[in-house]
C-alpha positions in Angstrom: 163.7 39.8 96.4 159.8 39.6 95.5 159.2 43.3 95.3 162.6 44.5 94.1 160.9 45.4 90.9 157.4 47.2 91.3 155.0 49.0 89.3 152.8 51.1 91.4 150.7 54.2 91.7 151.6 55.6 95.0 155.0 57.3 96.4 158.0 55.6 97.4 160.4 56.7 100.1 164.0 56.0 98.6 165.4 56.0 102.0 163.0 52.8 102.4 164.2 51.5 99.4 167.8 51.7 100.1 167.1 49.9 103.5 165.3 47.0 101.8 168.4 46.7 99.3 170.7 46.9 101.7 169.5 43.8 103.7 170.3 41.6 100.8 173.9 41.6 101.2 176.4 42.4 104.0 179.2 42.6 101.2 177.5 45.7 99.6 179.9 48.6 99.9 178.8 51.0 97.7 175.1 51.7 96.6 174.0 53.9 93.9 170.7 55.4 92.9 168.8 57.3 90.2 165.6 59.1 91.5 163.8 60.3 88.5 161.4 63.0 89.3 158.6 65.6 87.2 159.4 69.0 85.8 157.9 71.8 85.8 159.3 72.9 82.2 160.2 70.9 79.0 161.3 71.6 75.4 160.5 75.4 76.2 156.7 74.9 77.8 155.4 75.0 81.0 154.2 71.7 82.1 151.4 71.1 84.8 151.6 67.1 85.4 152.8 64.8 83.5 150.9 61.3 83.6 152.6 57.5 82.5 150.2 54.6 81.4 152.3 51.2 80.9 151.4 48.3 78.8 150.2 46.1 81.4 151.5 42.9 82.0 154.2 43.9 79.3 155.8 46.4 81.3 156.5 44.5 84.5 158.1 41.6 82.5 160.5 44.0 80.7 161.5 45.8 83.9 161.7 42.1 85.8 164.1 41.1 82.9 165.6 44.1 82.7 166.7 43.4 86.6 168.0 40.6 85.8 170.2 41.4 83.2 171.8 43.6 85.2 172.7 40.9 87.9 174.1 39.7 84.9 176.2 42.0 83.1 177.7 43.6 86.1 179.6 42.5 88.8 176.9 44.2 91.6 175.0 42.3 94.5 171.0 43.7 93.9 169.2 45.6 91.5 166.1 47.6 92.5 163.6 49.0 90.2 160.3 51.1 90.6 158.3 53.4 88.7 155.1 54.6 89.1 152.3 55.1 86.9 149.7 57.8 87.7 149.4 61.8 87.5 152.6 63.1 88.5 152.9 66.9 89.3 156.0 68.5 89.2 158.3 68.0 91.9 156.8 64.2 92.1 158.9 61.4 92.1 158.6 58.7 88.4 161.1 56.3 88.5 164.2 54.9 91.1 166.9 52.9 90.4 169.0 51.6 93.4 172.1 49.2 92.5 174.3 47.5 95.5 177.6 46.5 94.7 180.7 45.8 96.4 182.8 49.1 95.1 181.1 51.9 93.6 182.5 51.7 89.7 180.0 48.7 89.1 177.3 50.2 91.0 177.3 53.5 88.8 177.7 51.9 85.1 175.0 49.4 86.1 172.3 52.1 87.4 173.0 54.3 84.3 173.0 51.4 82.1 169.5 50.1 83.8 167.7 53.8 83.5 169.0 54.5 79.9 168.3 50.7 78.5 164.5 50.8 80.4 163.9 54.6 78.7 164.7 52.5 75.2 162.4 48.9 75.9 159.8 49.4 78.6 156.3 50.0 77.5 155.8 52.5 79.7 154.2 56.5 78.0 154.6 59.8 79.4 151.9 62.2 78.4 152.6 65.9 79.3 149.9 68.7 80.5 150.7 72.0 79.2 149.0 75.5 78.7 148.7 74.1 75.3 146.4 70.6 76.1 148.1 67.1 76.7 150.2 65.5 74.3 152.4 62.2 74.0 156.1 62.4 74.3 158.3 60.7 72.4 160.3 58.3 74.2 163.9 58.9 74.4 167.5 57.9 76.0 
């Protein structure tokens, strides 16, 4: 799947998403997602938008290898990644994770594992807008 892992700037529609994952494999019986979205509030301030800049070339690699080690380390069928990069306000959608698997038990330790280890090696920043000016946030699991 060419575009099974994607950087982008615009929206995605999950329910798209899940189609396109879907189609890889009849023998998927259970599919599992994480749709990451913005808040409004974090570590007690208000937050406008929130805005993620990647290192560029760097970033797509790690998320490309970060697919397939989970083909790897997991007994699941497909692996979808995407995350945008761009202003986000709150409500907006960041980052989705969609695993395919034949039995749900895979299909949930792979999509937590994926979103935890790609919060820990992907060069991708968040910086928050707040009452307060913008700041960097510290990445963490």
């Amino acid at each position: 799947m060419s575009d099974a892992v994607r950087i982008q700037t615009e929206d995605f529609s999950l329910e798209e998403e899940t189609h396109e994952l879907m189609k890889s494999s009849k023998t998927i019986g259970g599919v599992v997602s994480f749709l990451g979205t913005a808040r409004d509030f974090s570590e007690g301030r208000d937050v406008a938008a929130i805005e993620f800049e990647e290192y560029k070339g760097m970033a797509i690699t790690a998320l490309k290898e970060l697919r397939l080690q989970s083909l790897e380390r997991f007994d699941i069928i497909e692996t979808r990644i995407i995350h945008r990069i761009d202003r986000i306000e709150p409500s907006g959608q960041i980052v989705l994770i969609i695993v395919g698997a034949e039995h749900r038990g895979e299909a949930f330790e792979a999509c937590r594992w994926v979103i935890d280890t790609l919060k820990k090696t992907v060069p991708i920043w968040k910086k928050e807008f707040t009452p307060d000016g913008e700041s960097w946030v510290t990445p963490h699991p």
